[in-house]
Phi, psi and omega in degrees: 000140186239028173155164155300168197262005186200145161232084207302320177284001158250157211276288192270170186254094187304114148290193211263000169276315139346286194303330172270344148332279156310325153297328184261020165275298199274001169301353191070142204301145170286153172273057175259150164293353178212051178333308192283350144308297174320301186296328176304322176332291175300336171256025178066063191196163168253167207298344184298294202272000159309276189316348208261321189289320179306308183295294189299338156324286207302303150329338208235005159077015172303257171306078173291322181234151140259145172189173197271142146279124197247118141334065235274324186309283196337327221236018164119307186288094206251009185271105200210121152209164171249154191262100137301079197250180188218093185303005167287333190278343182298263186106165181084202180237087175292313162316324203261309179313317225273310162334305191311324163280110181310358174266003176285119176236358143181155207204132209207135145275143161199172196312140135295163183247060188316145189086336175234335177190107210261353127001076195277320185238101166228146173261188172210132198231154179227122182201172178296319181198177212298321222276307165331306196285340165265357186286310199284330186270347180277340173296310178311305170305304212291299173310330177236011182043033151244106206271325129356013197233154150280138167259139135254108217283144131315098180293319183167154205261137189222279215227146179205116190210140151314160232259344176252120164224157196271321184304293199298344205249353208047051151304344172268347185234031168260000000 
């Protein structure tokens, strides 16, 4: 069994056919002439009510993409930091600007901690080398006038997983 058949808290409702669905999406398409066929395989359905299944997720913001995972060091992008900025100096919906630059690759609020850490807004930037990713955040201060940020470079890498996995997040035991 690969989860329960209902999820009341959630705004869609997965079966339990959904959950094993998903789980076996992020395991990654088999490298076969007819994946979605392999997978139906595994779950007792033909490669059709897959595709079908995908679709109807996918309509349903389940499933936001499909797309390949790139090793970004391999292809060169050895460059990673997050950005701290302090959207008091900005004005305006400093999320939806600071989102808006495509060298942006995620971008999240949270509570300042006054008095210790005024810091409202932060990104993540990726890039070929130190000096790019500060050439991109100084274009950004300059362009949304919040002038106010930390950059922290990345030292090294310990974990790197996509940000939903079903198993890991505890869909088999909701």
């Amino acid at each position: 069994m690969c989860g329960s058949p209902f999820y009341p808290h959630r705004r869609f409702n997965l079966d339990q056919t959904d959950v094993c669905l998903l789980r076996e999406l992020e395991r990654g398409l088999p490298l076969v002439p007819a994946p979605f066929d392999e997978i139906g395989k595994r779950l007792g359905m033909d490669g059709d009510q897959v595709i079908e299944r995908v679709r109807h997720l996918k309509e349903a913001g389940v499933i936001r993409k499909f797309r390949a995972r790139i090793d970004q060091r391999k292809v060169g992008i050895s460059a990673n930091a997050l950005v701290a900025w302090n959207a008091r100096s900005a004005g305006g919906d400093t999320g939806t600007l600071l989102a808006a630059f495509p060298s942006v690759t995620h971008c999240y609020e949270r509570k300042a901690v006054p008095g210790r850490w005024e810091y409202t807004h932060y990104t993540v930037h990726h890039g070929h080398s130190r000096d790019q990713v500060l050439d991109e955040v100084r274009t950004i201060a300059a362009q949304t006038g919040c002038q106010d940020y930390l950059i922290l470079f990345s030292t090294r890498e310990f974990k790197r997983v996509p940000n939903v996995r079903m198993r890991e997040n505890g869909v088999d035991s909701i």
